[in-house]
C-alpha positions in Angstrom: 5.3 13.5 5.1 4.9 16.4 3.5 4.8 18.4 6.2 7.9 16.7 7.9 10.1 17.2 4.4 9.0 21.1 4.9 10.6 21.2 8.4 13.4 19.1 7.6 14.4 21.1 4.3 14.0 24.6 6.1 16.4 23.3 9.0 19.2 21.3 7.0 19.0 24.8 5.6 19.1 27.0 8.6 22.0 25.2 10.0 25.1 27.6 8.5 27.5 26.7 5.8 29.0 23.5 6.7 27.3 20.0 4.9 24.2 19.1 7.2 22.4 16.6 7.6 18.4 16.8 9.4 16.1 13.4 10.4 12.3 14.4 11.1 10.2 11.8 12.5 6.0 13.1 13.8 6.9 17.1 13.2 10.4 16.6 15.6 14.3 16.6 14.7 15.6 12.9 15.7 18.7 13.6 14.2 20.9 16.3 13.4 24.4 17.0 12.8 27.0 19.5 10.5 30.7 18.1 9.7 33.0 19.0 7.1 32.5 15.3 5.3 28.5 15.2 4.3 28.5 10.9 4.7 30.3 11.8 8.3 27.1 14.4 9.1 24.6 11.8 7.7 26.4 8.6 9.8 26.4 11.2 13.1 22.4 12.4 12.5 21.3 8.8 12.1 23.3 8.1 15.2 21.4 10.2 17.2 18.3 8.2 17.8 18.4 5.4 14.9 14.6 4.2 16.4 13.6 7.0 15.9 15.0 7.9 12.4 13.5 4.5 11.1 11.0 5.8 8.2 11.6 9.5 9.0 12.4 12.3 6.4 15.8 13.0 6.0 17.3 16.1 4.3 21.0 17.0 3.2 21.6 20.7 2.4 24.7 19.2 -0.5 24.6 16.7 -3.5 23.9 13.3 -2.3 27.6 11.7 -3.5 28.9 8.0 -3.4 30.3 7.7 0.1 26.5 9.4 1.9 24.8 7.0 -0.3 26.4 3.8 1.4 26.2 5.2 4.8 22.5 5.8 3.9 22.4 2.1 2.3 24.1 0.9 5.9 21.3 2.6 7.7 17.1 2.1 8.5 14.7 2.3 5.9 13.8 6.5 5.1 10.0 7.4 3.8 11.8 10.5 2.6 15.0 12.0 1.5 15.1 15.1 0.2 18.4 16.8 -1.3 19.4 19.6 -3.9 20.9 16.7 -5.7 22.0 14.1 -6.1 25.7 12.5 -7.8 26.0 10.1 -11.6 24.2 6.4 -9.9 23.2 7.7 -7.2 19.5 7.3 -7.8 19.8 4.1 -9.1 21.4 2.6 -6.1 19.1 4.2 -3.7 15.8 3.0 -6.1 17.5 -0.7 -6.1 18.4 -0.6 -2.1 15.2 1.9 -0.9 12.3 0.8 -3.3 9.8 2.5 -0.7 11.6 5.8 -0.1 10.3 8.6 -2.2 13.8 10.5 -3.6 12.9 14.2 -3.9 15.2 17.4 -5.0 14.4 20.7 -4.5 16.0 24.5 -4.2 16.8 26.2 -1.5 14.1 27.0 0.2 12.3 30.4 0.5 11.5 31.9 4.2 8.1 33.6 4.9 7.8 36.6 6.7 5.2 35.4 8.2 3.3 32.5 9.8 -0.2 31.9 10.2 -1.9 29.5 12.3 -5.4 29.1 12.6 -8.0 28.1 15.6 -12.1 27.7 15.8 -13.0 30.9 14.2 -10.0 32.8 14.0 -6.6 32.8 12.9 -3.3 34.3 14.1 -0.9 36.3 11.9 2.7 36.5 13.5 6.1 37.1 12.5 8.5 34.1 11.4 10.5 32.9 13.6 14.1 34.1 13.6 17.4 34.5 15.0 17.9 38.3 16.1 20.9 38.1 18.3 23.7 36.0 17.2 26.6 34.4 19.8 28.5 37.6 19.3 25.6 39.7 21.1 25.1 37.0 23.7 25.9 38.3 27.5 28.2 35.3 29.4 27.3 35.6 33.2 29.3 32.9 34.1 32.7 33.4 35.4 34.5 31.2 33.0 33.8 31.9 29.5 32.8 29.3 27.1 35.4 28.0 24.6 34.8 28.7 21.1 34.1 25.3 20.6 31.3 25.2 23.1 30.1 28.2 22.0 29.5 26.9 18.1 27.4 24.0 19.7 25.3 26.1 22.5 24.4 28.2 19.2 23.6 25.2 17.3 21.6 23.7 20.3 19.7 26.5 20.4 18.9 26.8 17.0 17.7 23.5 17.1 14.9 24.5 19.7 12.9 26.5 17.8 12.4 23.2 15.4 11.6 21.0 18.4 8.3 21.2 19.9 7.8 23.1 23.0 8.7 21.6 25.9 12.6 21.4 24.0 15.6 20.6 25.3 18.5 19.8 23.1 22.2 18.3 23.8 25.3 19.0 21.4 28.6 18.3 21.2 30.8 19.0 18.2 28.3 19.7 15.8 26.1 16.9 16.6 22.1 16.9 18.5 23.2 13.9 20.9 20.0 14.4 22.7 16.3 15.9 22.0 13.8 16.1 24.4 10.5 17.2 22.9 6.5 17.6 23.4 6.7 17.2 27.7 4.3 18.9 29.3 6.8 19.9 31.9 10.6 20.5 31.5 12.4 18.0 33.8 11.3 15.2 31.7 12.1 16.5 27.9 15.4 17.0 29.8 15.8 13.1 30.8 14.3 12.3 27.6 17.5 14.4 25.8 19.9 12.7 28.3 18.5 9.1 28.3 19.0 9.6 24.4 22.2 11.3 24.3 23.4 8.4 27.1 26.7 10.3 27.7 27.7 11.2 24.1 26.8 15.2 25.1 29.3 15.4 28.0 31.9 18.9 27.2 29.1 20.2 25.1 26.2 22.4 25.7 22.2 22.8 26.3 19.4 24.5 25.4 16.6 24.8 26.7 13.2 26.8 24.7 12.6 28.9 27.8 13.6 29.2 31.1 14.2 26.8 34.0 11.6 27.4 36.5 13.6 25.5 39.3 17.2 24.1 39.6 16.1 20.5 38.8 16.1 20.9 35.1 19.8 22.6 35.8 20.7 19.9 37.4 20.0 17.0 34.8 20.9 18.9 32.3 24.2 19.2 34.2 24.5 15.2 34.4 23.9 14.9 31.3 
């Protein structure tokens, strides 16, 4: 858990200006989702995959008010929730209707540098992952271009992969992770797994994928998705 309310609080707060809403379940995003209307993020994120979001960690990047509270009473049981606030009754209702979740609130958090990870007798010392080229320095090799609208969620779909564990493939459409595909040891099948989740709700939006498509196949699906 404490791990998982790291992730989640470092991606609700990675995800741009707009309210957002992050589920982690075992180290993965299960749901994810900006919108103008916080309750409308939370509703959309839980959406995503509510089996999986079913004692997850969940993290909003605004004050927890009145109308995200009952979407949150309408939705599973959360292990976690983990906010920079939260509104007057708030934590009452939550305590009465979630006696098991822990309520946390925290600032913003700070990003490292650097990351270490460690092995038998060693350790490696690396640079923290981040975002050097935005859409604006992206190259389009496509003849048509992308609306802006498909652009904001390819950028967001991508942003989401470096949270999902490698092999990732992640479905958006207007502002919302429809589909995540994680942890496959080969990239066709984290692509099903992201369109059997997503189950049509993707369609006009955009993929990403962590790395390249070594063969047309995973094109392909992620085009019928």
């Amino acid at each position: 858990n404490l791990f998982d309310a790291d992730a989640a609080w470092r991606l609700v707060h990675d995800l741009g200006d707009q309210p957002a809403v992050a589920i982690i379940k075992h180290a993965n995003p299960c749901g994810v989702s900006v919108h103008d209307d916080l309750a409308v993020a939370y509703e959309r994120a839980f959406a995503c995959d509510p089996r999986s979001a079913f004692g997850g960690i969940v993290a909003l990047n605004r004050v927890v008010d009145a109308a995200t509270v009952a979407a949150i009473e309408a939705a599973a049981q959360a292990d976690v929730i983990i906010a920079p606030g939260y509104a007057e009754g708030v934590v009452e209702r939550l305590i009465a209707k979630r006696k098991n979740t822990r309520l946390l609130e925290a600032m913003p958090p700070a990003v490292p540098d650097l990351a270490l990870r460690t092995w038998s007798d060693g350790f490696l010392l690396q640079q923290q992952h981040h975002f050097a080229a935005q859409p604006t320095d992206w190259s389009v090799v496509t003849r048509r271009q992308p609306t802006d609208a498909e652009l904001a969620d390819a950028a967001l779909a991508w942003r989401l992969c470096s949270y999902v564990t490698s092999n990732a493939i992640v479905l958006v459409r207007d502002g919302t992770a429809w589909g995540i595909g994680a942890g496959q040891q080969n990239r066709v099948e984290s692509g099903m797994l992201a369109a059997g989740k997503a189950d049509g709700r993707a369609r006009g939006g955009a993929c990403a994928s962590d790395a390249f498509y070594p063969f047309r196949d995973g094109v392909d699906a992620a085009a019928d998705a």
